[in-house]
C-alpha positions as CSV (number, residue, x, y, z in Angstrom):
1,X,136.1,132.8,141.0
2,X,133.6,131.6,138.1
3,X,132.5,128.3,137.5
4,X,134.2,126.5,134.7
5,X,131.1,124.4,133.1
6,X,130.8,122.2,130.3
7,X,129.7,124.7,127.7
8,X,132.0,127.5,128.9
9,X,133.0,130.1,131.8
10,X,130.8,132.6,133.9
11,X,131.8,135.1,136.1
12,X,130.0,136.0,139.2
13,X,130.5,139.0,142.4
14,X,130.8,136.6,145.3
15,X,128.0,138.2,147.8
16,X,127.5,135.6,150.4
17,X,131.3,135.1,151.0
18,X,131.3,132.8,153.5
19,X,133.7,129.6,154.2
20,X,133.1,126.0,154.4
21,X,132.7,125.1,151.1
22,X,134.8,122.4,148.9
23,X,134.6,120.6,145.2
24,X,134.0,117.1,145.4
25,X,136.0,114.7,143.1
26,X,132.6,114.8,140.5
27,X,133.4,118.9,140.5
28,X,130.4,119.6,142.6
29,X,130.4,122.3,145.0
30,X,129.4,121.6,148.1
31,X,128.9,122.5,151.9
32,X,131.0,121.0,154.4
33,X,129.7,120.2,158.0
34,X,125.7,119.7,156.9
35,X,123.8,117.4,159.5
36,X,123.4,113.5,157.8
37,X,119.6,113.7,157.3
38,X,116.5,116.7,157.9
39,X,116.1,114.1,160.7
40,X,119.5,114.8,162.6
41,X,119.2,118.4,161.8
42,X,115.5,118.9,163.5
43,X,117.2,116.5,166.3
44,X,119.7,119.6,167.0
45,X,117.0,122.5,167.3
46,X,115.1,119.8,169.9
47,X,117.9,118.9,171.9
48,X,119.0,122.9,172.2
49,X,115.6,124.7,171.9
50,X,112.9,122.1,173.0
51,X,110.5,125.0,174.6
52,X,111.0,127.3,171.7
53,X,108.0,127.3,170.0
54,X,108.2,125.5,166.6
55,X,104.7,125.7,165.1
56,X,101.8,128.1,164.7
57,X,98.5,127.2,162.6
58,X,96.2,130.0,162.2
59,X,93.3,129.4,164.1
60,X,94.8,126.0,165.3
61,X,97.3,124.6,167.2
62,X,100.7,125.8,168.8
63,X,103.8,123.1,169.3
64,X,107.1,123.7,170.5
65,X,110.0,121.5,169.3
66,X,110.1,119.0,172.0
67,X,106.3,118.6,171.1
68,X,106.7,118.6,167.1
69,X,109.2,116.0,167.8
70,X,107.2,113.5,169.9
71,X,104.1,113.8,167.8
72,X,105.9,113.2,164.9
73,X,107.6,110.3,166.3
74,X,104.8,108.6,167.0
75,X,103.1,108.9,163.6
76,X,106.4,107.5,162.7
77,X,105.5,104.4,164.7
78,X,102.0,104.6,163.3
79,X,103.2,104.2,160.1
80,X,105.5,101.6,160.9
81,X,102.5,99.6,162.8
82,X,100.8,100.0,159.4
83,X,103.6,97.6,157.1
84,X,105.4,100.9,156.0
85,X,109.4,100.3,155.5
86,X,112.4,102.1,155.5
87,X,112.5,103.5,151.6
88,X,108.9,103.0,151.0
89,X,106.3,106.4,149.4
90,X,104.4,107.5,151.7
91,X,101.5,110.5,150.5
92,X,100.6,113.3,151.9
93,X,97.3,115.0,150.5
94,X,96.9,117.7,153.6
95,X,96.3,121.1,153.4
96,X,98.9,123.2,155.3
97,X,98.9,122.8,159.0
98,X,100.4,121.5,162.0
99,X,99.4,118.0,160.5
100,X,101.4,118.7,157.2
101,X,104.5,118.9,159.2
102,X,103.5,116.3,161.8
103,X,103.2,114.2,158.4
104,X,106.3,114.7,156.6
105,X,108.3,114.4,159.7
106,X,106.9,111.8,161.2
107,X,107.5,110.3,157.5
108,X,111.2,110.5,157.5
109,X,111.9,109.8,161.0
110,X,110.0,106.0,159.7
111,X,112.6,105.9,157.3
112,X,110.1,106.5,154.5
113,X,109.8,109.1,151.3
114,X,107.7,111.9,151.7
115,X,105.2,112.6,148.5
116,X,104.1,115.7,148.8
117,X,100.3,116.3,146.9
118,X,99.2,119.5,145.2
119,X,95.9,120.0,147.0
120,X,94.3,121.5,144.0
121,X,94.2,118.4,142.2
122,X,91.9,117.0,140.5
123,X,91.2,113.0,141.5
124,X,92.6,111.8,138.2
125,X,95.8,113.4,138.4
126,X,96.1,112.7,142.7
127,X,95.8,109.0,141.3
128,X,98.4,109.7,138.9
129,X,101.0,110.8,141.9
130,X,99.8,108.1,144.0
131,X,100.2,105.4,141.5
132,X,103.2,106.4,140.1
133,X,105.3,107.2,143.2
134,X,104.1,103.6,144.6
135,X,102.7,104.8,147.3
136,X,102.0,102.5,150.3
137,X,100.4,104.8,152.3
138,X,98.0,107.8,151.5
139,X,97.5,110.2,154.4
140,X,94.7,112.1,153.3
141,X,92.4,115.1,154.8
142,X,89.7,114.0,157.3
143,X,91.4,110.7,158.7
144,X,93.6,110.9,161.7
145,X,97.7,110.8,161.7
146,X,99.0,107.4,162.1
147,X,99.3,107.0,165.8
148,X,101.9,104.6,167.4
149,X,105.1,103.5,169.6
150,X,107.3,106.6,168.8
151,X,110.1,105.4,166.0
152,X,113.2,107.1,164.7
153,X,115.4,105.5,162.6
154,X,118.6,107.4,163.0
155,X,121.1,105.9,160.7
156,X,119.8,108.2,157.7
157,X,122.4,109.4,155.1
158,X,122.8,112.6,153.1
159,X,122.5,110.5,149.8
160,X,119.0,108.3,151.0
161,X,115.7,109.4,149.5
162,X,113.4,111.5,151.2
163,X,111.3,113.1,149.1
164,X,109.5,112.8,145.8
165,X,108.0,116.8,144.4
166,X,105.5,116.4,141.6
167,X,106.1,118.5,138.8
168,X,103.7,119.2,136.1
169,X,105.4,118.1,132.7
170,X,104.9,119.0,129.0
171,X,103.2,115.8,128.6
172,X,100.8,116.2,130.6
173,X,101.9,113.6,133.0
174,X,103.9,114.8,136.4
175,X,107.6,114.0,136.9
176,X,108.0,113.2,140.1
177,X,111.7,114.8,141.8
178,X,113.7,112.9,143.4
179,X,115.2,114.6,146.3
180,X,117.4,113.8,149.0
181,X,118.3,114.5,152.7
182,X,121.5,116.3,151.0
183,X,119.5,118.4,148.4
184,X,117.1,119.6,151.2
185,X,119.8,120.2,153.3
186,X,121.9,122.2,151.1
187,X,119.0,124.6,150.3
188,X,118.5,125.1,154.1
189,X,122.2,126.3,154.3
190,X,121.9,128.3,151.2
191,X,118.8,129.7,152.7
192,X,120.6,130.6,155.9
193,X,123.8,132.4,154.2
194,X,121.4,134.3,151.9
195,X,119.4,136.0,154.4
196,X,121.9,135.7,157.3
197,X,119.6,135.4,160.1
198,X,120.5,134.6,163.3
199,X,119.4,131.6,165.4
200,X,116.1,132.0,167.4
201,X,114.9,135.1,165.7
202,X,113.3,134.1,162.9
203,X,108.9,134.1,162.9
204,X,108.1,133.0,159.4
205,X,104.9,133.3,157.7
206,X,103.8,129.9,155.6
207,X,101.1,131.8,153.4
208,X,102.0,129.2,150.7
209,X,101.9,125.8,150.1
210,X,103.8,123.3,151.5
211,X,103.4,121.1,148.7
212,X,105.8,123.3,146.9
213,X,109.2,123.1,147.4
214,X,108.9,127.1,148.3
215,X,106.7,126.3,151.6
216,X,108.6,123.1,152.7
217,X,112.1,123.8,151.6
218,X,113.0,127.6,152.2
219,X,110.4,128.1,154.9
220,X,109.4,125.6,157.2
221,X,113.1,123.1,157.4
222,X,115.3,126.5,157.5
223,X,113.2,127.8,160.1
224,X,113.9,124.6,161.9
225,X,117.1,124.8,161.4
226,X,117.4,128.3,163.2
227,X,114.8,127.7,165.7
228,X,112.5,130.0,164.6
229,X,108.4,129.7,164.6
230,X,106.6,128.8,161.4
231,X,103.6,130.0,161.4
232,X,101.5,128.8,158.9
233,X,98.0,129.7,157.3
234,X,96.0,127.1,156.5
235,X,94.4,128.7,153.6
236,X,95.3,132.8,152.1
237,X,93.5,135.4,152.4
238,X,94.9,138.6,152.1
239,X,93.2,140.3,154.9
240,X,94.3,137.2,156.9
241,X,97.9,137.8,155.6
242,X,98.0,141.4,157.1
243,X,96.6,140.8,160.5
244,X,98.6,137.7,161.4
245,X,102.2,139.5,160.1
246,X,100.8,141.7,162.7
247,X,99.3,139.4,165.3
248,X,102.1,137.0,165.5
249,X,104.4,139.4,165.2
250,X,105.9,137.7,162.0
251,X,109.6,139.0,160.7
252,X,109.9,137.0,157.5
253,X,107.6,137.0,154.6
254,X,107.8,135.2,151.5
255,X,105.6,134.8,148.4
256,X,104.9,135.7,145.2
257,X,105.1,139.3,143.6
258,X,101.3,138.8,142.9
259,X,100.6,138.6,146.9
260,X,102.7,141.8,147.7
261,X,101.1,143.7,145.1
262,X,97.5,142.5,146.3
263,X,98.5,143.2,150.5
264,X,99.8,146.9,149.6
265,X,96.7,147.8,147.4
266,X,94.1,146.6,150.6
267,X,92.1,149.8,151.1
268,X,93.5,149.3,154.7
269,X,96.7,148.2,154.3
270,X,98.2,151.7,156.2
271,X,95.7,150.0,159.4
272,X,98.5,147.4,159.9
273,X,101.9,147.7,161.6
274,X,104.4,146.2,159.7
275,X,107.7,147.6,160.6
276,X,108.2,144.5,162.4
277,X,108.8,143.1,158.6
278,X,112.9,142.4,158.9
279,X,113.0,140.1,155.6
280,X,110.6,140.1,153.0
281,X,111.5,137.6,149.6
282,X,109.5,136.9,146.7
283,X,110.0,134.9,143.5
284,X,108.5,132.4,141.4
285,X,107.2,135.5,138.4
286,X,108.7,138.6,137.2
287,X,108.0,141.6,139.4
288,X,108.2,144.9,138.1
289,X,111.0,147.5,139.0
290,X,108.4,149.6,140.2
291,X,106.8,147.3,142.9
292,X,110.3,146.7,144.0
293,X,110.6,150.1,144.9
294,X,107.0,150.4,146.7
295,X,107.8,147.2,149.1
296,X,110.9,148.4,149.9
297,X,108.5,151.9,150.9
298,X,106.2,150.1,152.4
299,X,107.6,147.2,154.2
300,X,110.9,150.3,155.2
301,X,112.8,148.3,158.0
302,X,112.7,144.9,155.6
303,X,115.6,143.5,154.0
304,X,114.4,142.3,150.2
305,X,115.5,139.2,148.0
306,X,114.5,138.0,144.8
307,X,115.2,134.1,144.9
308,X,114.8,131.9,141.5
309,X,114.5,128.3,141.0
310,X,112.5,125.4,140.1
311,X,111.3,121.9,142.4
312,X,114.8,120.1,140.5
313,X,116.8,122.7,142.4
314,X,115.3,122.1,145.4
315,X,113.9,125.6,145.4
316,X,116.9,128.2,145.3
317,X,119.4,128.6,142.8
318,X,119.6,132.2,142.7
319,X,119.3,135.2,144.8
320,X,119.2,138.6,144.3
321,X,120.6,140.6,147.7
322,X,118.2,144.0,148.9
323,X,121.5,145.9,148.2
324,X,121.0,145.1,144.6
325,X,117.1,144.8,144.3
326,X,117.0,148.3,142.6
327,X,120.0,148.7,141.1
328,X,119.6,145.3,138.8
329,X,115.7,144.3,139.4
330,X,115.3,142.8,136.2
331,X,117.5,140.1,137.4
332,X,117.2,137.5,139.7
333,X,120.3,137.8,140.9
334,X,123.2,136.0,141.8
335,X,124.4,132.0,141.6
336,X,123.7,130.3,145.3
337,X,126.9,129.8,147.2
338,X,127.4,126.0,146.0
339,X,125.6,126.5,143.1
340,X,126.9,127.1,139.4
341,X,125.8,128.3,136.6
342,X,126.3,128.0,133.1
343,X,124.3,128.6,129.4
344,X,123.9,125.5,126.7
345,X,123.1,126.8,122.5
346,X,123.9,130.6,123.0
347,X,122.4,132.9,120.6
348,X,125.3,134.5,119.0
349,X,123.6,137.4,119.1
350,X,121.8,138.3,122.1
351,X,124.2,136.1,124.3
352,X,121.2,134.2,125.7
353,X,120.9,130.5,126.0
354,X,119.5,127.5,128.1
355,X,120.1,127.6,131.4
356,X,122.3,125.3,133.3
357,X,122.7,124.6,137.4
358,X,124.6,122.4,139.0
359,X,125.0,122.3,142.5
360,X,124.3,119.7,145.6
361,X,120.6,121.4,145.8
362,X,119.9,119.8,141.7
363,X,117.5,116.6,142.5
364,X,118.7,113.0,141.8
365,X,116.3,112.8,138.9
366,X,112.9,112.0,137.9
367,X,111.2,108.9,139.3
368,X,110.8,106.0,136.9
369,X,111.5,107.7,134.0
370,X,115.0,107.1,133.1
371,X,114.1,109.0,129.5
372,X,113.3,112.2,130.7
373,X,116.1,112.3,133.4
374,X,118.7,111.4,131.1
375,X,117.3,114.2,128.7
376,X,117.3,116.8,131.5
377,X,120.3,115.9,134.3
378,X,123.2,115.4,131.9
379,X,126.8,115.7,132.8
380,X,125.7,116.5,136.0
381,X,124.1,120.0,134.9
382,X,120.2,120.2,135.2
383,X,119.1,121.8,131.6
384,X,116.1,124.2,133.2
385,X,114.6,125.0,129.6
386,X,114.7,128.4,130.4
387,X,116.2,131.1,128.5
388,X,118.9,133.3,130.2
389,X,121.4,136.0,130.2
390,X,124.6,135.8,133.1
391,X,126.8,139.3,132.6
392,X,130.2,139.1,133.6
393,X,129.5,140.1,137.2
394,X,127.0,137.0,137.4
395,X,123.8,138.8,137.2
396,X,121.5,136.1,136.1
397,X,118.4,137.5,133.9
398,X,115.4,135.2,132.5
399,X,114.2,136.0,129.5
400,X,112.4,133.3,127.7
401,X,110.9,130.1,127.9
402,X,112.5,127.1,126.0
403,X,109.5,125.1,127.4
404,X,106.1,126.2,126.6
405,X,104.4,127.1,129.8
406,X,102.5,130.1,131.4
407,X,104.0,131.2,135.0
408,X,100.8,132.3,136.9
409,X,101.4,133.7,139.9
410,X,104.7,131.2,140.8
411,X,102.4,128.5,139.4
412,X,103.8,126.5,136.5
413,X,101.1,126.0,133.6
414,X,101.8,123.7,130.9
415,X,100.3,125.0,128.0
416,X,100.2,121.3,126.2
417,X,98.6,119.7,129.0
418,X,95.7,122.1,128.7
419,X,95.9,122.1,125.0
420,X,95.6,118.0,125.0
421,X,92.3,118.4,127.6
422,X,90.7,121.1,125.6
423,X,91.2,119.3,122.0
424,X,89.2,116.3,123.5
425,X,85.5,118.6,123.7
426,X,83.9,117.3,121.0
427,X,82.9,121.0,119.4
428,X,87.2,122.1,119.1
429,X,88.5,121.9,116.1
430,X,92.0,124.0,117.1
431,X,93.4,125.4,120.2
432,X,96.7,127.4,121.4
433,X,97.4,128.0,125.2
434,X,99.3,130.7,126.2
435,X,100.4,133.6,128.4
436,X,98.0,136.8,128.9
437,X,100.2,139.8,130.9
438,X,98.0,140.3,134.6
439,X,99.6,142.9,136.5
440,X,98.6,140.9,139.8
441,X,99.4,137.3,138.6
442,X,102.1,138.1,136.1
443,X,100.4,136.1,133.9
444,X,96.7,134.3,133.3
445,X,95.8,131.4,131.4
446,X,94.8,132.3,127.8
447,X,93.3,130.1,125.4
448,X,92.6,130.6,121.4
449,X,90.0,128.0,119.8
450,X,88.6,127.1,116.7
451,X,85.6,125.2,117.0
452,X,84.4,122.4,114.3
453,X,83.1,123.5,111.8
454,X,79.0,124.3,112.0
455,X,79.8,123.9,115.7
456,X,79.0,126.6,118.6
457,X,81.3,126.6,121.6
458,X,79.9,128.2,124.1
459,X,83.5,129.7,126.4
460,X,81.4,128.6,129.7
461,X,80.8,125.2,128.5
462,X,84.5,124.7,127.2
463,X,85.6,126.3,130.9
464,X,83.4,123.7,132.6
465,X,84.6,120.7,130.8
466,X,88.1,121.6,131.5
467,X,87.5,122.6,135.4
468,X,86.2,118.5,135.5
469,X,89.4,117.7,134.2
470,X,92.4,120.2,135.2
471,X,93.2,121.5,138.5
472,X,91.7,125.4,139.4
473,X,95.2,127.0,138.5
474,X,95.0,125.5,134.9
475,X,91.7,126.4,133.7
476,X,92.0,128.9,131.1
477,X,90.4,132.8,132.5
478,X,90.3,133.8,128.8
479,X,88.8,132.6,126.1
480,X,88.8,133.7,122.4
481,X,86.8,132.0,119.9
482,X,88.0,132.4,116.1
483,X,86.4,131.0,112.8
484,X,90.1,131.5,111.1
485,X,92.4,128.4,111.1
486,X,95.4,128.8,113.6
487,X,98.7,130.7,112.3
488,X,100.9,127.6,111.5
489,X,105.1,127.9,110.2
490,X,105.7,125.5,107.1
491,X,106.2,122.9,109.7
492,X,102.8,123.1,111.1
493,X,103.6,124.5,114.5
494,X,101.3,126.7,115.7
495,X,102.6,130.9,115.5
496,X,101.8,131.4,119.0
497,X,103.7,135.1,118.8
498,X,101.7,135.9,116.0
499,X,98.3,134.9,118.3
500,X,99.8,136.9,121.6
501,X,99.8,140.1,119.1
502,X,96.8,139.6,117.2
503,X,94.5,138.2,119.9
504,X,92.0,140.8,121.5
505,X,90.7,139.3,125.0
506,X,88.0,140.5,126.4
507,X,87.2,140.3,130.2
508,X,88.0,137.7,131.8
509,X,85.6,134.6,132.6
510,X,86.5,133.8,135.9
């Protein structure tokens, strides 16, 4: 049956029909049976599959569960030796690894709130996270884990706080999500009934960060929960990518379309066997019809998904099943089990509006900033700001942004955050961030600039000043310098559709 939202009805096909799930009295879906905490539920895979072997780092080391679970204990009690409480922020600025996990396990088992931190930041906005999450406790690269008495506090509930995702915000400040033992919990069940895989057979391929909510939440905890092997690469490289799917005989991949497009056009990619490939799911950009149809060639004994969602839904809220992946690939499929869906100031016309979730995966809200929650999580329904189509059969298609933002390669770009860096050099007089099509990436950082005038801007110089202050991802790889004022509407907002079509880019700078 459809959900019945606040703004109206949508139908959906009911693909992952399977039991076990019930409306709570505030109408949320939800699963029944979940384990407590991520604590209890890694507890289970230990107590039933301690010699299975848990972890893999690339060129590092190799734990099995009963081994993940003592180390992790024990930086538990090394945090708890060094004044951290139950409930208090602890942040972790590792790259992916074995440590990473030891980390944010040994983080929860103390009781404590993980805060994840985007390695490509810059100092500035890492002091940002830090300070505004409150963090006690800063676990960064180059020190050793916090060693102690091994700790678990075992009396953890499905509605404490465990985690706090940064997400870059229109702003230019982070909001950080507020998510709990519950919301990772349902997206580890979702993740199971989507890809139905059985237990013990999984060997998962962590070739993205577990900062995101893509790495930690629908990789590493689901593959805990079936345990499976995460094997995890402390840094991509394509060539990398290949030989360890091969080497480590890896049955799951996940990524973005932009790393599938780059693996199948290696000059070598026929040299590596990957029939092994039993699930392969991307997300995060749109991906062509076309290259749907070549991974399915390539990768021929894999089952495909396309999974949607953002860090306030925990990671999934949709899934497209590989029995519809060419019939409907412009979509991105279906509502999650326990999720719903629903669309806010539909356009008469097209049918397209603001999308809407709710589900027991949507985040408590955003830390400290009361504001932007209220404006965002209302009624219970998380407004997404992006623009979307859901046919009668629940076929759920993107097709706009309500927020301004460039999506390159799964990574979020605010275009006012960059604006706001780039209008501070001294020789900018006007600038517009937006969107340039990449067939890899999906889309690149452009920018449009008007320097002051009898200025120069030199596009190396302007790239410079922003690499000092942006992380790599946001730095603009195009650059067109125009002596014309912007476009602007009556109400002096810049025409940036006008720009996309008049704008000629040459190569880009980097």
């Amino acid at each position: 049956m459809a959900g019945i939202g606040k703004h109206g009805r949508v139908g959906r096909i009911e693909p992952f029909g399977e039991g076990g799930i019930e409306r709570r009295p505030d109408g949320v879906l939800h699963y029944q049976g979940l384990h407590p905490s991520v604590v209890a539920m890694l507890l289970e895979t230990v107590d039933a599959f301690g010699d299975q072997e848990a972890l893999v780092e690339v060129g590092g080391p190799r734990l099995t569960y009963s081994q993940l679970w003592e180390r992790a204990a024990r930086v538990a009690g090394g945090l708890a030796a060094d004044g951290v409480e139950r409930g208090d922020r602890v942040a972790i600025r590792l790259g992916n690894g074995v440590d990473w996990c030891l980390a944010y396990f040994g983080t929860l088992m103390a009781g404590a709130v993980v805060v994840p931190v985007n390695t490509r930041f810059t100092g500035p906005e890492v002091d940002y996270v830090v300070s505004d999450s409150g963090a006690s406790r800063l676990i960064a690269p180059g020190e050793p884990l916090p060693d102690g008495p091994p700790l678990v506090v075992e009396d953890l509930g499905p509605s404490d706080l465990a985690a706090i995702f940064y997400t870059s915000g229109t702003t230019g400040f982070p909001k950080g999500a507020m998510t709990s033992h519950e919301n990772f919990l349902s997206n580890v069940e979702t993740c199971r009934r989507i890809m139905d895989i059985p237990m013990g057979e999984i060997r998962n391929l962590v070739s993205v960060p577990l900062f995101h909510v893509t790495g930690c939440n629908s990789q590493l905890l689901p593959t805990c929960r079936l345990a499976g092997t995460t094997v995890i690469m402390p840094a991509f490289d394509v060539q990398t990518f290949l030989r360890v799917t091969v080497a480590e005989r890896v049955n799951l991949l996940t990524s973005v379309p932009a790393i599938f497009w780059l693996a199948m056009n290696q000059p070598n990619f026929k040299d590596f066997d990957v029939s092994g490939v039993r699930w392969l799911t991307y997300g995060g950009a749109p991906t062509p019809p076309q290259q749907v149809a070549r991974m399915m060639e390539e990768f021929p004994n894999a089952r495909l998904g396309n999974g949607f969602g953002l860090t306030e839904t925990s990671s999934v809220a949709t899934f497209l099943p590989h029995e519809y992946s060419l019939e409907r690939p412009e979509t991105v499929g279906f509502a999650a089990p326990v999720v719903e869906l629903d669309l806010a100031d539909v356009d008469p016309s097209s049918g397209a509006g603001e999308l809407l979730i709710r589900g027991p995966n949507v985040v408590l809200g955003y830390w400290g900033k009361p504001e932007q929650s209220a404006d965002t999580f209302v009624d219970g329904w998380l407004h997404t700001g992006d623009v979307a189509l859901v046919d009668a059969d629940g076929f759920c298609s993107i097709v706009d942004r309500k927020k301004d933002m460039v999506n390159r390669g799964g990574e979020n770009v605010y275009c006012v955050e960059v604006e706001n860096v780039l209008a501070s050099h001294p020789a900018v007089f006007e600038v517009a961030v937006f969107g340039v099509p990449d067939e890899m990436m999906g889309e690149k950082v452009g920018v449009v600039v008007v320097p002051q005038p009898g200025e120069r801007l030199d596009p190396d110089d302007l790239l410079a000043f922003a690499g000092a202050r942006l992380a790599d991802f946001k730095i603009p790889q195009y650059v067109a310098v125009r002596t014309d004022p912007l476009p602007r509407n009556p109400g002096g907002k810049i025409l940036k559709s006008s720009l996309r079509a008049g704008t000629e880019w040459g190569p880009p700078l980097r």
